[in-house]
N, C-alpha and C positions, 0 to 999 in steps of 0.2 A: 418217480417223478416223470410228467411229462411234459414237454411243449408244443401248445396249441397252435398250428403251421396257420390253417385258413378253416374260415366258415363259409358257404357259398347256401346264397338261396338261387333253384332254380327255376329259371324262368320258361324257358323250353331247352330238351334233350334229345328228342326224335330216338327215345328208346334206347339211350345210350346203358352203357353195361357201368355200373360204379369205380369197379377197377378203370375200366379205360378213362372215364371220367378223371380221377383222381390223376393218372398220370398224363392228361394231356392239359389239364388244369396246372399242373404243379412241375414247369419244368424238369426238376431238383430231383423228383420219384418218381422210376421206371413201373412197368407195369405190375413187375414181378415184386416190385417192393412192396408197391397197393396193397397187391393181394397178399403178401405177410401183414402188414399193417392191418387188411380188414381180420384175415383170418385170426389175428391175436385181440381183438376186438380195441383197436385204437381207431375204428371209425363209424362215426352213429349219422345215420338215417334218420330223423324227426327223433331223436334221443333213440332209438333201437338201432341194436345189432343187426346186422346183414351177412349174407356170403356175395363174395366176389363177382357170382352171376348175375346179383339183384340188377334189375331193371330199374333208372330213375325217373320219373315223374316230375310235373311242371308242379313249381309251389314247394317243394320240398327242399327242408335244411340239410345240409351236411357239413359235421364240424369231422374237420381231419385233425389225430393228435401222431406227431413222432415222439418215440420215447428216447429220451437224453441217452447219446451211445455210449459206451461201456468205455472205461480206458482203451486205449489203442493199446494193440496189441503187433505190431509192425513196426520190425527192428529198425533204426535209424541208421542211413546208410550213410558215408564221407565220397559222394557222387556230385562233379563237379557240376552244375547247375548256370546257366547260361541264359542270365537274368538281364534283361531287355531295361526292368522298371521295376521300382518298388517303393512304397512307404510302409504304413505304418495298417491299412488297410487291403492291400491286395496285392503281387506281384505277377507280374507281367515274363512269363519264360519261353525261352525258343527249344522247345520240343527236339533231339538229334531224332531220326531215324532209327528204328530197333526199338527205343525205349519204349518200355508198357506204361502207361499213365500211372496206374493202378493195380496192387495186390491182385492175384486172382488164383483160379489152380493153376497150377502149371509155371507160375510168375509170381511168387514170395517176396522175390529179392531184385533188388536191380533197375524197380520201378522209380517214375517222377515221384512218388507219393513218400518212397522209404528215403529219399533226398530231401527232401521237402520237409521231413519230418527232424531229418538233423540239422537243417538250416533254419528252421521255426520255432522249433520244440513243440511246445501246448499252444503259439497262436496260429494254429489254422481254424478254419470253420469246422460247424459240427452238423451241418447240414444233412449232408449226402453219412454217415455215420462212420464207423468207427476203420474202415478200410480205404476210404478214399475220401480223407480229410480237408479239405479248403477247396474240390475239386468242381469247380463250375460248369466245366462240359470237358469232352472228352475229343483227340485225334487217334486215330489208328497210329499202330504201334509202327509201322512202315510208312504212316505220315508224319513228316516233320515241321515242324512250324511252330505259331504263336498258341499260347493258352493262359487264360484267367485262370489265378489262384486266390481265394478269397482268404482274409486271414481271421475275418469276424464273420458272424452269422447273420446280420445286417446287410453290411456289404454281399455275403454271398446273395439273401433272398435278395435286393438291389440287381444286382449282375444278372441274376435268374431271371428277373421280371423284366428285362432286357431282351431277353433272348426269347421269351416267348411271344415279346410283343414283336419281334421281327423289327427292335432297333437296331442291336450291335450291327456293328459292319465289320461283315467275316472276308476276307481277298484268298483265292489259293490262287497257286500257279500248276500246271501239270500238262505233261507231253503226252498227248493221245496218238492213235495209231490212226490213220490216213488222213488223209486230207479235207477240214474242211470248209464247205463251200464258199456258208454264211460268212462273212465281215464278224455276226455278232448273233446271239437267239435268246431263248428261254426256254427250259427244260422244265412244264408243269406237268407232273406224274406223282399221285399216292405213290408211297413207300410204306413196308408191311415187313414181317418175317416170311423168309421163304417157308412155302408148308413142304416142302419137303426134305431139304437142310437149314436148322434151326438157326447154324452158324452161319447162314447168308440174310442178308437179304434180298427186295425183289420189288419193282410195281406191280403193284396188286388192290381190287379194292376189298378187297377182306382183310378187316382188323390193321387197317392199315390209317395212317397220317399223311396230310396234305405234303407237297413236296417241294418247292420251287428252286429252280439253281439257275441264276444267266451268265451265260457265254460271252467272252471277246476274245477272237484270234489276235494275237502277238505278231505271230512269224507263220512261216510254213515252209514245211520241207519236202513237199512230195507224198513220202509213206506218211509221216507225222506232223504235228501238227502242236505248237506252245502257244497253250491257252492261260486266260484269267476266268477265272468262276468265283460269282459272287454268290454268297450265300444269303434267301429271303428266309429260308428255315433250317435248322439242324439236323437231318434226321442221321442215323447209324449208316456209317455208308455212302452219304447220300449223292458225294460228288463220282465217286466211283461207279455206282447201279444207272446214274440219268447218264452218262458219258457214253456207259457200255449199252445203253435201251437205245439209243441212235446210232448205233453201230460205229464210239471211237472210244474203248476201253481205253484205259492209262495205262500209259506203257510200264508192264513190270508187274500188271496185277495177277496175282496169278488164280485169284476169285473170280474176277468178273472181266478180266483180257483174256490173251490168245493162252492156248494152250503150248502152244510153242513159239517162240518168238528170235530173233535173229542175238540181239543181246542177251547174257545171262547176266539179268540185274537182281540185288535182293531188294523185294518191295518197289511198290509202284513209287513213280516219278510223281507224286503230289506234296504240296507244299504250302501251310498255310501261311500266305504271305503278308496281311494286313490285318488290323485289327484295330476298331475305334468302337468307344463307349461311353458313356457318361458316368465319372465317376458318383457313387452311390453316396460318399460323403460332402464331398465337396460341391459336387453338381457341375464341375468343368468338363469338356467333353476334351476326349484324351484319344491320341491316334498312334500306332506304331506298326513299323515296317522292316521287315528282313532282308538282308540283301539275297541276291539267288544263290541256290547254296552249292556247293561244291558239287555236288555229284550232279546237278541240272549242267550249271556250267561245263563239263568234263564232256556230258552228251550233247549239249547244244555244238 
């Protein structure tokens, strides 16, 4: 069995690649999911099969199908859960620091997702499949803050089609290294995978996504510097890479900051502090805020 995501007829693509198409189309599916999707042939081209390098065309159908995930297989964990919000459609969590969202190698156990799974059982979404159940976007594991959890597949495609239209309103907080100038800015730079470590990313315009993050300084202390960055897009990364591409890395990262730094912090000082949406059922628009968290506090 399968369920039918989207059909898109297109109008112009300026040569886009189907894979890219499909994941920058479809919030929900990364690029690497596409190309399993196409490669198992869940995605037709005017009714034909493709490979993932097909070039698309102006006028051409494409129906995208996901196929229903397999039961979960990801132990349900007794992880206490630091739940902001919630009904009967989606729950609202404050992310600790450390925590990995989501199952991955190296990360089994321990994650939002194995919590999540003892506190929901069977209602999360089935969206994103069988490893990272109700999960609408994603924070680094050393970012701590707010996250949508969708517990129906309505609401998740709802929430999804939020974030790609560039409604949600994302708030972080985060302590950068020196001082800066501006009052306030805008960070516009594509973001891409780094082509030389896979595990980073980087501005770049190959195979990369539009970027946007603005600035407003808080405070300032001389070497650093507590800012607000609003988010106009999500990309991997992305408060971290535009911070560090105008030379004020977050303090702590040990990706994209210094290499040596005066504190030994684990994980950068980022924090996702706001979050408003329109709920996908109800249609109220819904806002929520964290206070600053312990470890910002201790440094400030």
């Amino acid at each position: 069995m399968i369920i039918i995501v989207q059909t898109f007829n297109l109008v112009a693509t300026g040569e886009v690649r189907i894979d890219k198409f499909i994941s920058d189309e479809i919030e929900s599916i990364s690029r690497s999911y596409a190309q399993k999707l196409i490669e198992d042939n869940f995605v037709l081209v005017d009714g034909k099969k493709v490979k993932s390098k097909y070039k698309l065309k102006e006028g051409q159908s494409i129906v995208i199908n996901v196929p229903i995930p397999q039961k979960l297989d990801v132990i349900a964990e007794d992880i206490k859960l630091d739940i902001v919000y919630e009904d009967a459609h989606l729950i609202v969590v404050n992310k600790p620091q450390g925590m990995v969202v989501h199952p991955a190698a190296g990360n089994y156990t321990g994650t939002l997702v194995n919590a999540l799974i003892r506190h929901c059982g069977d209602s999360l979404s089935q969206i994103n499949g069988v490893v990272r159940p109700g999960i609408v976007h994603r924070i680094d594991k050393d970012t701590s803050g707010l996250l949508l959890v969708a517990k129906d597949n309505k609401t998740h495609i709802g929430l999804s089609a939020q974030i790609k239209e560039h409604s949600l309103t994302r708030k972080y907080i985060a302590i950068v290294h020196a001082n800066i100038k501006a009052d306030s800015g805008t960070i516009d730079a594509p973001i891409g995978r780094h082509w030389g470590n896979r595990k980073k990313m980087c501005i770049t315009d190959r195979n990369s996504r539009n970027a946007v993050t603005h600035y407003t300084v808080l405070q300032r202390f001389g070497n650093y510097t507590f800012v607000e960055c609003k988010l106009e897009t999500g990309r991997t990364h992305q408060i971290r890479v535009h911070m560090a591409s105008i030379g004020h890395p977050i303090l702590g990262d040990k990706v994209y900051g210094l290499k040596k730094e005066k504190y030994n912090l684990v994980g950068q000082l980022l924090h996702a502090k706001l979050l408003g949406f329109i709920h996908p059922i109800t249609n109220e628009y819904m806002e929520f805020e964290t206070e600053v968290p312990q470890r910002f506090q201790k440094f400030l």
